[in-house]
N, C-alpha and C positions, 0 to 999 in steps of 0.2 A: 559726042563725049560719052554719054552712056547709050549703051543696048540694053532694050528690055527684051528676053527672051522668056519662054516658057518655064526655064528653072530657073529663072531671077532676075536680076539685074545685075550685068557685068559693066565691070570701067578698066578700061584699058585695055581687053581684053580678060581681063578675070573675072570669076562672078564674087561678088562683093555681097547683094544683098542676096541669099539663095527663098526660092519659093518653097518651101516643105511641102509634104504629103498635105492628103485631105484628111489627116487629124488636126492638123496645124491650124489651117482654115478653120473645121469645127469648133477648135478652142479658141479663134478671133471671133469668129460669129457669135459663140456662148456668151463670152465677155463682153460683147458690143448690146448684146439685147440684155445684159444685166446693167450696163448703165444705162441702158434705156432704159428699163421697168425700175430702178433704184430708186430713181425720181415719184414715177408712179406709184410704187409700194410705198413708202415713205408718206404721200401727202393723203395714201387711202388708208394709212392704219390712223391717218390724224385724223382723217372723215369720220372714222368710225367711232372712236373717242368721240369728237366733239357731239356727235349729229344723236347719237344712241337715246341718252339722259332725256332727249327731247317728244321721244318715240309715243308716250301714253300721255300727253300733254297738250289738253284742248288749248286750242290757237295755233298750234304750232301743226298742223297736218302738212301743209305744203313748205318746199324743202328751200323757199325763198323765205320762208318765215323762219327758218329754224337758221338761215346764217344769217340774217338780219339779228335773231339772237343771240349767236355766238360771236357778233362783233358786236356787240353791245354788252355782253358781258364781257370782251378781254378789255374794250376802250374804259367801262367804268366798272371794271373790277378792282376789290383791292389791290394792293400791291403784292400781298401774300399769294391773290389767285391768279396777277400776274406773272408770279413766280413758279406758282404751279405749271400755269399754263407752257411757260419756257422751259420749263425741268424735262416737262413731257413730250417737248418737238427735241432737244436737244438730247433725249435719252433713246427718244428712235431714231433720230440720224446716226447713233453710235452705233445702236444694235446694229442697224445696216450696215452702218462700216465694217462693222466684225467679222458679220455674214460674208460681206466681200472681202476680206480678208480669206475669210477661210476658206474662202473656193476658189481663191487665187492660190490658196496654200495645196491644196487639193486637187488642183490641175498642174502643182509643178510651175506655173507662174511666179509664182512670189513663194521665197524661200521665208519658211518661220523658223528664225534663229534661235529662239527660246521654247519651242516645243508649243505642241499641241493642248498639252494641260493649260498653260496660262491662258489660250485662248480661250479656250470650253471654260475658264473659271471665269475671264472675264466675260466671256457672254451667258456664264449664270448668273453673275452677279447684276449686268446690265440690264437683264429677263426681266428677274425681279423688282429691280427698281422705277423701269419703265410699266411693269404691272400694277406697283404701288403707286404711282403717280396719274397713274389712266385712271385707277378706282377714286382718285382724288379729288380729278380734273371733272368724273361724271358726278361726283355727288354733288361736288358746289354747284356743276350747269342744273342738274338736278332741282335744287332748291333756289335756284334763279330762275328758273323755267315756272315757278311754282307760285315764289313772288310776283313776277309780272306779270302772270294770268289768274289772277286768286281776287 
């Protein structure tokens, strides 16, 4: 039913799916190791927020004490700094998203119907707010770190 040859995949004798050049390829590779690291980026800018606040903080040297902290403060933190805490994982998965976005828009993958300003405005706007939410999220570990070894 189908043939796979070297320029694609034909059916019936036509070629149906065609294989492009090796830019084609390049920009599957690109896009494949960006959802691979997306994940990774994403859960190591939340490392660095959480784990920082901890850094000058006797008790806290080794890095199995310092998430035994940070899950002891999101389980018996307020509700406020619960809230923080979610503001700030949910406002770097945006930013990411954006990113990917824009390099999807930037390789000609994904067409942006509304122009490149709104992007750049919303990933100003996103910048900031996940920058105000990281300074938030390290002062309360901050003086939770401070509490509990005082």
């Amino acid at each position: 039913m189908f043939e796979y040859t070297f320029l694609g995949i034909k059916w019936g004798g036509e070629l149906v799916i065609p294989f492009s050049t090796a830019t084609t390829l390049f920009v599957v590779y690109v896009v494949l190791l960006f959802f691979i690291f997306l994940p990774l980026a994403v859960i190591g800018s939340l490392g660095v927020s959480f784990t920082r606040p901890f850094k000058d903080v006797r008790g806290f040297e080794k890095f199995g004490k310092v998430c035994e902290g940070v899950k002891s403060f999101i389980v018996q933190g307020s509700k406020s700094e619960k809230l923080i805490v979610a503001a700030l994982t949910l406002t770097n998965v945006m930013l990411s998203l954006i990113w990917l976005l824009a390099l999807l828009g930037g390789l000609g993958i994904f067409v942006l119907n509304t122009g490149l300003g709104f992007f750049g405005l919303l990933l100003a706007i996103n910048f900031l707010i996940a920058f105000y939410f990281r300074g938030r999220v390290e002062q309360a570990l901050k003086k939770y770190a401070e509490t509990v070894h005082s």
